[in-house]
mmCIF file of the N, C-alpha and C atoms, coordinates in Angstrom:
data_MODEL
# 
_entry.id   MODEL 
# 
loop_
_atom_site.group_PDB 
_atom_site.id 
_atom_site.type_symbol 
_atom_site.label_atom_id 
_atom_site.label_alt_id 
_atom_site.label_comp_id 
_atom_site.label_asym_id 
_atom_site.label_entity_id 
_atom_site.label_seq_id 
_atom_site.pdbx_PDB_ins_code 
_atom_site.Cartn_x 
_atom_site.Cartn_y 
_atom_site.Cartn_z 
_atom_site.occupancy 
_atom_site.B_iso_or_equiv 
_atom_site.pdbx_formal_charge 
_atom_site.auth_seq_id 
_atom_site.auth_comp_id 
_atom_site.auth_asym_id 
_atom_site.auth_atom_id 
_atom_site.pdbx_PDB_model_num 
ATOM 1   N N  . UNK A 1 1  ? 78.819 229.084 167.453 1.00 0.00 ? 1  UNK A N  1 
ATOM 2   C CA . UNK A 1 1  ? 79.164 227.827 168.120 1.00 0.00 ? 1  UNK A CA 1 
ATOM 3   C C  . UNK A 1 1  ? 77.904 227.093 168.570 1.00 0.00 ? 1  UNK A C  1 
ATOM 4   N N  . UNK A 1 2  ? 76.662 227.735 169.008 1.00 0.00 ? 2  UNK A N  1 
ATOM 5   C CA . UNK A 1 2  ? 75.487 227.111 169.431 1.00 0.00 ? 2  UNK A CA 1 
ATOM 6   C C  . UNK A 1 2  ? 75.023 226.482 168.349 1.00 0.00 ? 2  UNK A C  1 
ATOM 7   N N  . UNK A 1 3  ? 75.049 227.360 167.266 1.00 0.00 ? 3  UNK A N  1 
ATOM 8   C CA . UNK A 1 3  ? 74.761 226.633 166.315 1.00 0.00 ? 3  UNK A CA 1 
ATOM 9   C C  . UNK A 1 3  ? 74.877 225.260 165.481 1.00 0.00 ? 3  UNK A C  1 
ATOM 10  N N  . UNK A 1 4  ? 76.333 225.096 165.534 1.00 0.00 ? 4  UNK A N  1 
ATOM 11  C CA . UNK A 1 4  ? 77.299 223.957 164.995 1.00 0.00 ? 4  UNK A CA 1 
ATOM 12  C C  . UNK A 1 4  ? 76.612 223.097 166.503 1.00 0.00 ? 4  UNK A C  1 
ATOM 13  N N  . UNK A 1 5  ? 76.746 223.292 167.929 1.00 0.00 ? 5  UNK A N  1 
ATOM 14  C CA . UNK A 1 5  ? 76.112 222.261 168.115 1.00 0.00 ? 5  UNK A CA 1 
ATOM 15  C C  . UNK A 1 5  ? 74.630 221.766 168.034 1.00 0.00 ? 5  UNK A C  1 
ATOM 16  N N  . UNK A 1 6  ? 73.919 222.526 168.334 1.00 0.00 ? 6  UNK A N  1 
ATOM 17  C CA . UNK A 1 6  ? 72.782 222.099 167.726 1.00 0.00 ? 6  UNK A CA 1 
ATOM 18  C C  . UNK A 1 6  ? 72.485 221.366 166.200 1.00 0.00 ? 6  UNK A C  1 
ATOM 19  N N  . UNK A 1 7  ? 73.067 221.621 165.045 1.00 0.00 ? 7  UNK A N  1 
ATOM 20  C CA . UNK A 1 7  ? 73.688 220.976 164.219 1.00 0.00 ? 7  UNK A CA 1 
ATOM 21  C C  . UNK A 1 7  ? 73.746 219.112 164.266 1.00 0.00 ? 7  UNK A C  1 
ATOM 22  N N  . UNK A 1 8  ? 75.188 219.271 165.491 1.00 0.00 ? 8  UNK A N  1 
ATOM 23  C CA . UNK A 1 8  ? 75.701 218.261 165.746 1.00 0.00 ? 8  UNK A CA 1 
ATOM 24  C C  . UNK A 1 8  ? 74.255 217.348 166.225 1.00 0.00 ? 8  UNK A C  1 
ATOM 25  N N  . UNK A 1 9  ? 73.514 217.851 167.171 1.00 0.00 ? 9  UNK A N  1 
ATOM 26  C CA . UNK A 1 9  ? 72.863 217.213 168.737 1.00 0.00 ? 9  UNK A CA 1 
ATOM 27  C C  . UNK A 1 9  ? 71.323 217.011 167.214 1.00 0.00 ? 9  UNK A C  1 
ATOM 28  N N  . UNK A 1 10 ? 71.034 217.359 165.989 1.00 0.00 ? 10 UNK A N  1 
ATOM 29  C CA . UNK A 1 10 ? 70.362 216.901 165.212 1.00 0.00 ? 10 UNK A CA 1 
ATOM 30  C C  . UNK A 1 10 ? 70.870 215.405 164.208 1.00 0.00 ? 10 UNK A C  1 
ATOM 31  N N  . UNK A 1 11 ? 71.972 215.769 164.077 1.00 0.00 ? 11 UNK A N  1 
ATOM 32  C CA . UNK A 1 11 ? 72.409 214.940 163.431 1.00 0.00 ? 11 UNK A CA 1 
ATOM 33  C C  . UNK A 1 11 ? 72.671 213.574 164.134 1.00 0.00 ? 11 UNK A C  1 
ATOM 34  N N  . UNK A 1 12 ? 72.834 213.612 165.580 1.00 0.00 ? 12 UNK A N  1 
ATOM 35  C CA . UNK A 1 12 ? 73.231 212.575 166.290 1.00 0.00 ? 12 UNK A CA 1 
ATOM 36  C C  . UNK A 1 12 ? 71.717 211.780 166.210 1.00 0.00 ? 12 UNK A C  1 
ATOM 37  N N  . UNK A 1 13 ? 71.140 213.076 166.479 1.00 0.00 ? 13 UNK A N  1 
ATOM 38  C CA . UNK A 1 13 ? 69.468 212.150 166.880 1.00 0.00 ? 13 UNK A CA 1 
ATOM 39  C C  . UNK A 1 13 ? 69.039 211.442 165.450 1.00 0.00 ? 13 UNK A C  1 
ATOM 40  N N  . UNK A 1 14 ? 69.104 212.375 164.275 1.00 0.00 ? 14 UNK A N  1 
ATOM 41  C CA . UNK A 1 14 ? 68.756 211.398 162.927 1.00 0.00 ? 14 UNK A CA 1 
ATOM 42  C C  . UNK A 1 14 ? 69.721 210.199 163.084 1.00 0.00 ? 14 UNK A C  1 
ATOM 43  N N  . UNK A 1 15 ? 70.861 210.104 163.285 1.00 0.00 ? 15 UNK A N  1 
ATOM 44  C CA . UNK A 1 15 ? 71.537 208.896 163.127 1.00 0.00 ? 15 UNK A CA 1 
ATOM 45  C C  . UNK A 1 15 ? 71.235 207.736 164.288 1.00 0.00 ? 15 UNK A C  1 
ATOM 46  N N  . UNK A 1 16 ? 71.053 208.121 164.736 1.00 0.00 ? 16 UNK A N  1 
ATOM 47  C CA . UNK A 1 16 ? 70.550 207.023 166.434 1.00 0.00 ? 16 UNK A CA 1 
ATOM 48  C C  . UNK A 1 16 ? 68.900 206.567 165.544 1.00 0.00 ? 16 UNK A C  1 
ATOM 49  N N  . UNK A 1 17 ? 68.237 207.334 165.130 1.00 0.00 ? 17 UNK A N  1 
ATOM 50  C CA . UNK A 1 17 ? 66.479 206.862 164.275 1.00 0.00 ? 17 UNK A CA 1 
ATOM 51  C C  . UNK A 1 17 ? 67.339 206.272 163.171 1.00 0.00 ? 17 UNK A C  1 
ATOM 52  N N  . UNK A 1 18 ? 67.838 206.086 162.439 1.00 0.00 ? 18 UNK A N  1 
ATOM 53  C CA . UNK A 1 18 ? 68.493 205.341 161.754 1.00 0.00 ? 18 UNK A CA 1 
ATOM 54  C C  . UNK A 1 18 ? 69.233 204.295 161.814 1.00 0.00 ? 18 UNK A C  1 
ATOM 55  N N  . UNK A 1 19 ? 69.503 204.385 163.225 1.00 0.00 ? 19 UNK A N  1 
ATOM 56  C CA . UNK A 1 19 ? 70.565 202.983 163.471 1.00 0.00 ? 19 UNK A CA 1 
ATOM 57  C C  . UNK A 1 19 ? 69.605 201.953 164.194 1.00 0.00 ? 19 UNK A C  1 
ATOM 58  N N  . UNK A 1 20 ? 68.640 202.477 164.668 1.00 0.00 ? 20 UNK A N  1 
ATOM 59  C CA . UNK A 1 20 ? 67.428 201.870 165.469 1.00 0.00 ? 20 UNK A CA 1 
ATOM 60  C C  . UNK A 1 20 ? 66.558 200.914 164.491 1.00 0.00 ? 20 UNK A C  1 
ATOM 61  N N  . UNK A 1 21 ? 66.090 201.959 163.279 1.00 0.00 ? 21 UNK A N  1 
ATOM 62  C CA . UNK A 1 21 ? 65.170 201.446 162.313 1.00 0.00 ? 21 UNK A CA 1 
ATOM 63  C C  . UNK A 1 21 ? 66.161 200.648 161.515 1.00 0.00 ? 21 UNK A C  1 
ATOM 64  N N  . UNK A 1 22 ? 67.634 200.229 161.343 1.00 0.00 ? 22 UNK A N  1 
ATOM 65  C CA . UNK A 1 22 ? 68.471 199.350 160.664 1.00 0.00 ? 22 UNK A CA 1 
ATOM 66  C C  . UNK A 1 22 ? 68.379 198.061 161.513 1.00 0.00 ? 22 UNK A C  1 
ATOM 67  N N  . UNK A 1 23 ? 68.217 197.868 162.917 1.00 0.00 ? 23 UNK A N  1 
ATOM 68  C CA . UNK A 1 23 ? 68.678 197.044 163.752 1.00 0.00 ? 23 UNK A CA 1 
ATOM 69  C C  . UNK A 1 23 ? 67.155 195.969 163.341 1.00 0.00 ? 23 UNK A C  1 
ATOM 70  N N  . UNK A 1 24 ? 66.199 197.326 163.311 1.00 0.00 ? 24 UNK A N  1 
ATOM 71  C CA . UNK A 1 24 ? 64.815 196.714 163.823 1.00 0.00 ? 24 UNK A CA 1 
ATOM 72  C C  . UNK A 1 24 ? 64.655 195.515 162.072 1.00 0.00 ? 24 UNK A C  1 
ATOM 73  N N  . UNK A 1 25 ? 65.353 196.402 160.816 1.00 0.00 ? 25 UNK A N  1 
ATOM 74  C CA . UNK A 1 25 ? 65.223 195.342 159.814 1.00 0.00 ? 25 UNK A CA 1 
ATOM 75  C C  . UNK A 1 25 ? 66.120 194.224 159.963 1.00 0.00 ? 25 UNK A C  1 
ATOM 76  N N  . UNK A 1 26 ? 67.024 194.567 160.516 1.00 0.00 ? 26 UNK A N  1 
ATOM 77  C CA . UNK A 1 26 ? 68.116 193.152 160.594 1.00 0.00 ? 26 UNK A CA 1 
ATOM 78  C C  . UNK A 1 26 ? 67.515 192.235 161.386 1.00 0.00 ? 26 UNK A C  1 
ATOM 79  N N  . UNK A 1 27 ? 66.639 192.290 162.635 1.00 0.00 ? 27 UNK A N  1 
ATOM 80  C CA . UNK A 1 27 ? 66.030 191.294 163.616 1.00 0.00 ? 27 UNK A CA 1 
ATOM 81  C C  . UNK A 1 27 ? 64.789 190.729 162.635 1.00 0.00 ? 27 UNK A C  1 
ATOM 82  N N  . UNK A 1 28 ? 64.820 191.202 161.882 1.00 0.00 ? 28 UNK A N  1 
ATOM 83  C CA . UNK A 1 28 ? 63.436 190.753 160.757 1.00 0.00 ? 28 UNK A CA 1 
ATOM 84  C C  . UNK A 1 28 ? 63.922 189.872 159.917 1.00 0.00 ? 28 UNK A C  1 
ATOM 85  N N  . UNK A 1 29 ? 65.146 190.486 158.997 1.00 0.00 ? 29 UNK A N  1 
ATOM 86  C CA . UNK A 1 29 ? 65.854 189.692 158.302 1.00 0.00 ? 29 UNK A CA 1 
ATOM 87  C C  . UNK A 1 29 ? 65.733 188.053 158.956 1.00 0.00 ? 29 UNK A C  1 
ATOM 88  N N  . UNK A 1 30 ? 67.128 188.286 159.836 1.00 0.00 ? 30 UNK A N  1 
ATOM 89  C CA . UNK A 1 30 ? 67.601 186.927 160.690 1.00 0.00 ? 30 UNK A CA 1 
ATOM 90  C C  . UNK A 1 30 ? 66.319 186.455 161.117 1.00 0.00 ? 30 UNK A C  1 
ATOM 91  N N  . UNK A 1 31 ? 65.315 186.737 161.417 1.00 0.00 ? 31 UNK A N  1 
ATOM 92  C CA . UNK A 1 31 ? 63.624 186.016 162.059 1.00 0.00 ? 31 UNK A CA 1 
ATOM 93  C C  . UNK A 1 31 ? 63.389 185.152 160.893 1.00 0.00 ? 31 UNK A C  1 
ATOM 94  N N  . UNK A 1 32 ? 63.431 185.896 159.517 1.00 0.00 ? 32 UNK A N  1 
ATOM 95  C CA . UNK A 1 32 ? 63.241 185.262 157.961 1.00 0.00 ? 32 UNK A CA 1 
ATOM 96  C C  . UNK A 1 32 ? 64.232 184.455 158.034 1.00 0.00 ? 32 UNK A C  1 
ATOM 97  N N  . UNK A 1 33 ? 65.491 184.846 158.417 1.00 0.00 ? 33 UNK A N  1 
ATOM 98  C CA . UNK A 1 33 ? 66.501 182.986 157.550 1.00 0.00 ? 33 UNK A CA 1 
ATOM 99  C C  . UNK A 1 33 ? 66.285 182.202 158.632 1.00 0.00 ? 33 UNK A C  1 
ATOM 100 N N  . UNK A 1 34 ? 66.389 182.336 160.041 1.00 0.00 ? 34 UNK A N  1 
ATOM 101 C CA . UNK A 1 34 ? 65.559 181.176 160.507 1.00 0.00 ? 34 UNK A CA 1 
ATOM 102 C C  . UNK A 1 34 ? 64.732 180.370 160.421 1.00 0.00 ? 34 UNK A C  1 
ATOM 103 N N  . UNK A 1 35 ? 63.486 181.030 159.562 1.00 0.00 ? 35 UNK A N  1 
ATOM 104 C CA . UNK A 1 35 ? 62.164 180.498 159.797 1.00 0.00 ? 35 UNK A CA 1 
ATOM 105 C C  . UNK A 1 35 ? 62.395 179.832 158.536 1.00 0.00 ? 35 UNK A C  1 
ATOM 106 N N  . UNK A 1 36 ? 63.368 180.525 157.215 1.00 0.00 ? 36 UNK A N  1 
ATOM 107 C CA . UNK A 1 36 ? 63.348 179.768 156.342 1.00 0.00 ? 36 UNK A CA 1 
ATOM 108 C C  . UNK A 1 36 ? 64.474 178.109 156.438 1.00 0.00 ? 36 UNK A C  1 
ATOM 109 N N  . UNK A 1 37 ? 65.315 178.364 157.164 1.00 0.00 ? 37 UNK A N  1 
ATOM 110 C CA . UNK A 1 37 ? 65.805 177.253 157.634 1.00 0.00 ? 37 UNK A CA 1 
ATOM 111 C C  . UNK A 1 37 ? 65.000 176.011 158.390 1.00 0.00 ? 37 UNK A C  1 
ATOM 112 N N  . UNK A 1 38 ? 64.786 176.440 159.339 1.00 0.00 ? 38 UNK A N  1 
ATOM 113 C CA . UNK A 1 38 ? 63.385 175.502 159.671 1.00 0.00 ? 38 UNK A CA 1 
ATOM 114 C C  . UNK A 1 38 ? 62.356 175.048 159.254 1.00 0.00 ? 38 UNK A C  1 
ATOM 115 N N  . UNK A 1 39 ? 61.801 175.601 157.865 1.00 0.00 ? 39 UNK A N  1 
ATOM 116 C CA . UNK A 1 39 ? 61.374 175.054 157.038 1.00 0.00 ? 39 UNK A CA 1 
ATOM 117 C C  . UNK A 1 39 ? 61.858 174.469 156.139 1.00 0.00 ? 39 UNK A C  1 
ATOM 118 N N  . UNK A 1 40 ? 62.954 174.586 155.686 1.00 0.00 ? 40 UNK A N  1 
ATOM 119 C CA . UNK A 1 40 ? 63.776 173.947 154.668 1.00 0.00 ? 40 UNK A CA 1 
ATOM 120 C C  . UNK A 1 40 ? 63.819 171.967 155.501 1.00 0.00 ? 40 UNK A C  1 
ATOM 121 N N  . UNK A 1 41 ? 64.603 172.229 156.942 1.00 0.00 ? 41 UNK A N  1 
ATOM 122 C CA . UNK A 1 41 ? 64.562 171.123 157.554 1.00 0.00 ? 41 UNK A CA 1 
ATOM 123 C C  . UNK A 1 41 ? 63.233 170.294 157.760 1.00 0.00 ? 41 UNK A C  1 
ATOM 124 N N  . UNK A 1 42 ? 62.463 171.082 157.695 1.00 0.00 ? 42 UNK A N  1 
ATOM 125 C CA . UNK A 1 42 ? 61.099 170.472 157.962 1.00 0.00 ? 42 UNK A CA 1 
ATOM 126 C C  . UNK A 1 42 ? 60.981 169.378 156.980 1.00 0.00 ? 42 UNK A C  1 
ATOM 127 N N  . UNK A 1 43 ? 60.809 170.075 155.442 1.00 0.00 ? 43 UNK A N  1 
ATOM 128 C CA . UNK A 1 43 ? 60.574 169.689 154.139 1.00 0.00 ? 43 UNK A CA 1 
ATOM 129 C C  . UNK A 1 43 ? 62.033 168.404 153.757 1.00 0.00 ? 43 UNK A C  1 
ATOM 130 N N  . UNK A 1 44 ? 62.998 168.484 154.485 1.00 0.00 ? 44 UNK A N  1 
ATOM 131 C CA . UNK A 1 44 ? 63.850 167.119 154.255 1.00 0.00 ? 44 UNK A CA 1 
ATOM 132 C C  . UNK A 1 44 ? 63.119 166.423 155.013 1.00 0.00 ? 44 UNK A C  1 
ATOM 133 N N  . UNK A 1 45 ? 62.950 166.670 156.510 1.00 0.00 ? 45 UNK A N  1 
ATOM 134 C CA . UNK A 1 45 ? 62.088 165.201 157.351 1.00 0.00 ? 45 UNK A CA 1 
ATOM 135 C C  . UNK A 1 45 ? 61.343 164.686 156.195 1.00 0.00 ? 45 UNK A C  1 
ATOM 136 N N  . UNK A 1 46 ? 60.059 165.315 155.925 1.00 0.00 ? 46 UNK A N  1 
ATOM 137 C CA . UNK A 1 46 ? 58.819 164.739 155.147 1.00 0.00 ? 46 UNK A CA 1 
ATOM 138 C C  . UNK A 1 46 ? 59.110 164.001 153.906 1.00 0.00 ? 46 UNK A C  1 
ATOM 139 N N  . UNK A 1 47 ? 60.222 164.505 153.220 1.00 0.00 ? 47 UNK A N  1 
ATOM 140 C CA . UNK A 1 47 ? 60.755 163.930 152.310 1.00 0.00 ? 47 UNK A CA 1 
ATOM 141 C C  . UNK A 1 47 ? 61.467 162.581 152.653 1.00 0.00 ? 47 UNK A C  1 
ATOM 142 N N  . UNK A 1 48 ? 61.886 162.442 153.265 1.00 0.00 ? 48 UNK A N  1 
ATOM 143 C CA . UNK A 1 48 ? 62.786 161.506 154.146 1.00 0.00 ? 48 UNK A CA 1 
ATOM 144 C C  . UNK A 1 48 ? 61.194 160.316 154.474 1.00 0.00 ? 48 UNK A C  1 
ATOM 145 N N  . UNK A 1 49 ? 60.662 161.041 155.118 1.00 0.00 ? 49 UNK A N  1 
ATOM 146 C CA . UNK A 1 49 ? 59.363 160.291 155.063 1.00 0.00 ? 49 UNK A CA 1 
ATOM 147 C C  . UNK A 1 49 ? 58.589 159.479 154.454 1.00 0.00 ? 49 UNK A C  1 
ATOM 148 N N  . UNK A 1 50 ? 59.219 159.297 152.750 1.00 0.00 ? 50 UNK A N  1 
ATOM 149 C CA . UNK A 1 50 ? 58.251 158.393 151.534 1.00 0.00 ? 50 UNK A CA 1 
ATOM 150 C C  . UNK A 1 50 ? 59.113 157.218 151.593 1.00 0.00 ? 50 UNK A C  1 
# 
């Protein structure tokens, strides 16, 4: 039984470093379609501009 939990109390911890390092790419992602949105808008102003 110590075993199976210890088991468990590994597996929880790999999955928590995994759900951490998923979150940390998704805040990267969404940072990227923002920044690419805001540039997209940028590039209509300037265009808009001639």
């Amino acid at each position: 039984m110590k075993r199976l939990e210890t088991l468990a109390k590994e597996q929880i911890k790999n999955l928590e470093e995994k759900l951490t390092e998923l979150e940390r790419m998704n805040d990267v992602f969404v940072e990227r379609e923002f920044r690419i949105k805001e540039l997209k808008d940028r590039v209509k102003e300037l265009e808009g501009d001639k």
